[in-house]
C-alpha positions as CSV (number, residue, x, y, z in Angstrom):
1,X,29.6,30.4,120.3
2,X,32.9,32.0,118.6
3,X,35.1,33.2,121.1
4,X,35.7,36.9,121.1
5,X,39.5,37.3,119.4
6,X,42.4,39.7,120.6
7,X,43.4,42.4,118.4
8,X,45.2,42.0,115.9
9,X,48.7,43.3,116.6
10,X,52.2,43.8,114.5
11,X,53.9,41.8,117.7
12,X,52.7,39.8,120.1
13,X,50.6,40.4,123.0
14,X,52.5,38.0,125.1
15,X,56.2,38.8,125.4
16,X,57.7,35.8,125.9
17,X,59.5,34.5,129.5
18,X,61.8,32.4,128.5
19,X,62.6,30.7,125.1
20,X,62.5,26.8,124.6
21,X,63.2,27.3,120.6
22,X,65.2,29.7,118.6
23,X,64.7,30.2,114.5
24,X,65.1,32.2,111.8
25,X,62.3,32.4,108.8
26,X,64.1,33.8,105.5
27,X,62.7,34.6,101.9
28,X,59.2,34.3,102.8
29,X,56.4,33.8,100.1
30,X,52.6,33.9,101.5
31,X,50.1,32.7,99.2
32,X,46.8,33.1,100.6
33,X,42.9,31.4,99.2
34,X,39.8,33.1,101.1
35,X,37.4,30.4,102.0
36,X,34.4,29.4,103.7
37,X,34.4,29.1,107.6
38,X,32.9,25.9,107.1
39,X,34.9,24.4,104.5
40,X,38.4,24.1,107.4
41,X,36.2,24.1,110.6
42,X,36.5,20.0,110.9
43,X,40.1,20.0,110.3
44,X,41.2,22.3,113.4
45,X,41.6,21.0,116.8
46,X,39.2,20.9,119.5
47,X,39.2,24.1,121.3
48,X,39.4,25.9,118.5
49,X,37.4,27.4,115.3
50,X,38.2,29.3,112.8
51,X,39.3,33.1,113.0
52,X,37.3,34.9,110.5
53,X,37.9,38.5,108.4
54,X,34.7,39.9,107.1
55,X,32.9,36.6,107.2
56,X,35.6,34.7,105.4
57,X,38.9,32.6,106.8
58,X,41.9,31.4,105.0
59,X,44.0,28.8,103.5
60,X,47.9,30.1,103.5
61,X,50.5,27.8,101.6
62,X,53.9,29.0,102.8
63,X,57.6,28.4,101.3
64,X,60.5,29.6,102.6
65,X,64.3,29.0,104.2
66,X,64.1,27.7,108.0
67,X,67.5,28.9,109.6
68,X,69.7,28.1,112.4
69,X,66.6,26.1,114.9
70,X,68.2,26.3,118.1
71,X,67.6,24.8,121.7
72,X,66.5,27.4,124.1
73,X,69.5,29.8,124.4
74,X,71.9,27.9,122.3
75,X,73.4,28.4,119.2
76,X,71.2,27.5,115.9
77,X,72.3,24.6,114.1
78,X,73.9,25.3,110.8
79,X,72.9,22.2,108.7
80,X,70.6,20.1,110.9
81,X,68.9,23.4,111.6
82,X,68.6,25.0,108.4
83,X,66.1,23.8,105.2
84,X,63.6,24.8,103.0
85,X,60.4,24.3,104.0
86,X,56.6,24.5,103.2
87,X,53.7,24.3,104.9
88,X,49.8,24.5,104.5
89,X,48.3,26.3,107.1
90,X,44.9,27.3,108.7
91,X,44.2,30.3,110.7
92,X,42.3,29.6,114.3
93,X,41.0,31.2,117.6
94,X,40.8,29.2,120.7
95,X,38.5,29.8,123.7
96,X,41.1,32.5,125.5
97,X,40.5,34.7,121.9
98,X,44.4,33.8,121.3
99,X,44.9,33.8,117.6
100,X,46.8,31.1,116.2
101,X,48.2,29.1,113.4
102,X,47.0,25.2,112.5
103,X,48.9,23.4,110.5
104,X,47.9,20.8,108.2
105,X,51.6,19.7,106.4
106,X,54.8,20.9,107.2
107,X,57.4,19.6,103.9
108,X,60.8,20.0,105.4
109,X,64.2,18.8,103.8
110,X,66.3,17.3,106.4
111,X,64.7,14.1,108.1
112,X,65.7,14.4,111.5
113,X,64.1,18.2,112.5
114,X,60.9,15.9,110.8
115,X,60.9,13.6,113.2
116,X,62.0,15.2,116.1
117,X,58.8,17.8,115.8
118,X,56.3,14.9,114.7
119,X,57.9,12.9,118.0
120,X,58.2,15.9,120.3
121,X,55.6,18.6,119.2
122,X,52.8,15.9,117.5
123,X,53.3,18.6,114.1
124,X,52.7,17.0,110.9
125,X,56.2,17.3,109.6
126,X,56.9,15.4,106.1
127,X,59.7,14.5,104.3
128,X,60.4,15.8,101.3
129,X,63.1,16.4,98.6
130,X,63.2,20.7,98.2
131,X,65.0,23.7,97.2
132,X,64.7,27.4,96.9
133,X,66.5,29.4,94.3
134,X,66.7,33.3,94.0
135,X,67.4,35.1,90.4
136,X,67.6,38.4,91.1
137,X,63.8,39.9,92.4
138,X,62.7,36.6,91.6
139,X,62.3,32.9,94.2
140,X,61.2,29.6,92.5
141,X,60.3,27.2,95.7
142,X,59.8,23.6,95.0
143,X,58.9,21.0,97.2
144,X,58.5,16.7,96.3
145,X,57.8,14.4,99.2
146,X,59.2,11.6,100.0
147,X,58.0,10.4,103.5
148,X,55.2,9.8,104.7
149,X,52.7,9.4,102.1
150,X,51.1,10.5,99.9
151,X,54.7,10.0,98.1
152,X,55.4,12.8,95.4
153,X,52.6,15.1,96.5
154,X,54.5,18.7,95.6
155,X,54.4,22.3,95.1
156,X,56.3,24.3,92.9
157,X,56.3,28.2,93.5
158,X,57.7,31.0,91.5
159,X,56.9,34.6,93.2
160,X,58.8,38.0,91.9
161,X,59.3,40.8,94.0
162,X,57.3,44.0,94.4
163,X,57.2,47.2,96.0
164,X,57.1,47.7,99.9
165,X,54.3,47.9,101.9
166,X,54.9,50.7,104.2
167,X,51.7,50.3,106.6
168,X,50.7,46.9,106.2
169,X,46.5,47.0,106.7
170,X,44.3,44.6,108.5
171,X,44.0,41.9,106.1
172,X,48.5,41.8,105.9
173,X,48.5,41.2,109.9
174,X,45.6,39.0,109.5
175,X,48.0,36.4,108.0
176,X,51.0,37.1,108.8
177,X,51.2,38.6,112.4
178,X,50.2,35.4,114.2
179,X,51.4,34.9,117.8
180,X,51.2,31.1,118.1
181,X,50.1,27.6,117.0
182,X,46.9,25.5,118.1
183,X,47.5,21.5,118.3
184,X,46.5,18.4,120.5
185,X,48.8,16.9,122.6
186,X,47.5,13.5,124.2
187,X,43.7,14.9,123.3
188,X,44.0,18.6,125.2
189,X,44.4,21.7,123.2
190,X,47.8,23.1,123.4
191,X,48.8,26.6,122.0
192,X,52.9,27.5,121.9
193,X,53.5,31.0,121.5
194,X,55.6,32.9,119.3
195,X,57.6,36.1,119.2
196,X,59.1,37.8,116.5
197,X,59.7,41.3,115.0
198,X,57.0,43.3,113.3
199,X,57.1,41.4,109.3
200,X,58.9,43.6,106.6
201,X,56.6,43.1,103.8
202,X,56.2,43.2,99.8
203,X,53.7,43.0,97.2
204,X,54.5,40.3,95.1
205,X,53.6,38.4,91.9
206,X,52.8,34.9,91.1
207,X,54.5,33.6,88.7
208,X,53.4,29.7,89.0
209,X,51.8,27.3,91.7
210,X,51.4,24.0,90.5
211,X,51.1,22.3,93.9
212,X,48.6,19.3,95.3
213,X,49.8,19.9,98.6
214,X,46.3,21.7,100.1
215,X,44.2,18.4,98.4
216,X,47.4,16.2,100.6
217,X,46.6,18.3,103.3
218,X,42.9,17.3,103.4
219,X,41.5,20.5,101.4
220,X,39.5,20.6,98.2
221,X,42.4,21.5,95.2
222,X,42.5,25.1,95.6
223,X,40.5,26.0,92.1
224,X,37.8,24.4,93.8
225,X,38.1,26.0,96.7
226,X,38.3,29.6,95.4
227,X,40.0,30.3,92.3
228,X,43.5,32.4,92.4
229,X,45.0,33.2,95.4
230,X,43.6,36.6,97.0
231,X,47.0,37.4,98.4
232,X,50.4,37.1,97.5
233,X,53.2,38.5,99.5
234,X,56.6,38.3,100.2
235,X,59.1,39.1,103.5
236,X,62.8,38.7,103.4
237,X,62.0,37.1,107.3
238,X,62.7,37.6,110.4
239,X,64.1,36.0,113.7
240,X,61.5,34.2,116.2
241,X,61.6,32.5,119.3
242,X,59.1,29.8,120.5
243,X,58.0,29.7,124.5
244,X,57.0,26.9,126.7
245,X,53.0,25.4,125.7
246,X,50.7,27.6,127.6
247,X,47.9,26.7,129.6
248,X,44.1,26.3,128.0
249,X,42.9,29.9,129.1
250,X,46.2,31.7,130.2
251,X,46.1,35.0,127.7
């Protein structure tokens, strides 16, 4: 039966109590496929399904700048801590109704953050060789991996800037406003919480995607899937903080 989900919400339900990570996430571009339920329901984690708008999910493929990841209270790291990165994502609901993030690739630029959350947090951080670049309202994102495999999968992103979305609407928090992450950790469902700001967002254009990261990531190529993305936005970011795993049905 699909759990019943918590509303959605501009911030989170569950203020945080205390921070175990510390980020920044700049120059945002979310490009977003409507799909099937059943086409991502055997790629999420147990204890979790998919969380649905108006009988459909999503597929999000995300670029933008990490900044400054710090340690609990601790000043973020200026180089080890800051990167491009890109990541394929799904969109989940466990049993508690906790809406959540799974993520199926994460392509990140400097090799040790990559390990250390593939070691520490079981996240399926890659390799890869990546950079982000800004002409005026314009950001071209491009991502090539190196390790591990497969070896040159890649995206390449252009996006330009539009207006402002004063009151973003259901389906804008729907992907964007998302208060935590589902994964496994030694075969039990973990979710870690988030907490940011309320996202300042943009309409935007796409310019280009030529990417085989979703196929990488265990997805039908996204023309097969469903055509041109149904969404494409853009935020200029915001700062978030990560809390300790929470328990199976703490809300």
């Amino acid at each position: 039966m699909t759990p019943r989900a918590e509303p959605l919400t501009p911030t989170t339900p569950r203020p945080l109590r205390r921070t175990l990570l510390s980020q920044s996430w700049l120059d945002l571009a979310f490009l977003h496929w409507a799909v099937p339920p059943a086409a991502v329901e055997p790629l999420l984690p147990a204890g979790s399904v998919p969380d649905v708008l108006d009988g459909v999910t999503y597929v999000g493929l995300i670029a933008f700048r990490m900044h400054r990841i710090g340690w609990g209270t601790l000043p973020g790291l200026p180089y080890l801590g800051t990167f491009p990165e890109t990541n394929v994502r799904l969109y989940s609901v466990d049993e508690a109704g906790r809406r959540g993030v799974v993520f199926r690739s994460l392509e990140a630029s400097r090799l040790l953050p990559v390990l250390t959350a593939r070691i520490g947090f079981r996240l399926p951080y890659v390799w890869a060789e990546m950079s982000v670049e800004q002409r005026g309202r314009e950001f071209d994102y491009a991502s090539r991996r190196r390790w591990p495999g497969p070896r040159g999968a890649h995206s390449r992103i252009s996006i330009r800037i539009g207006e402002e979305i004063e009151q973003p609407g259901e389906l804008e928090h729907f992907l964007t406003a998302r208060w935590g992450l589902h994964n496994s950790w030694l075969g039990r469902p973990m979710y870690l919480p988030n907490e940011h700001p309320s996202w300042p967002l943009h309409r935007a254009e796409l310019l280009r995607c030529d990417e085989d990261l979703v196929r990488a990531a265990g997805l039908p190529a996204l023309e097969e899937l469903a055509g041109p993305p149904v969404s494409v936005l853009y935020s200029p970011g915001v700062p978030v903080r990560f809390g300790p795993p929470l328990p199976r049905t703490d809300r």
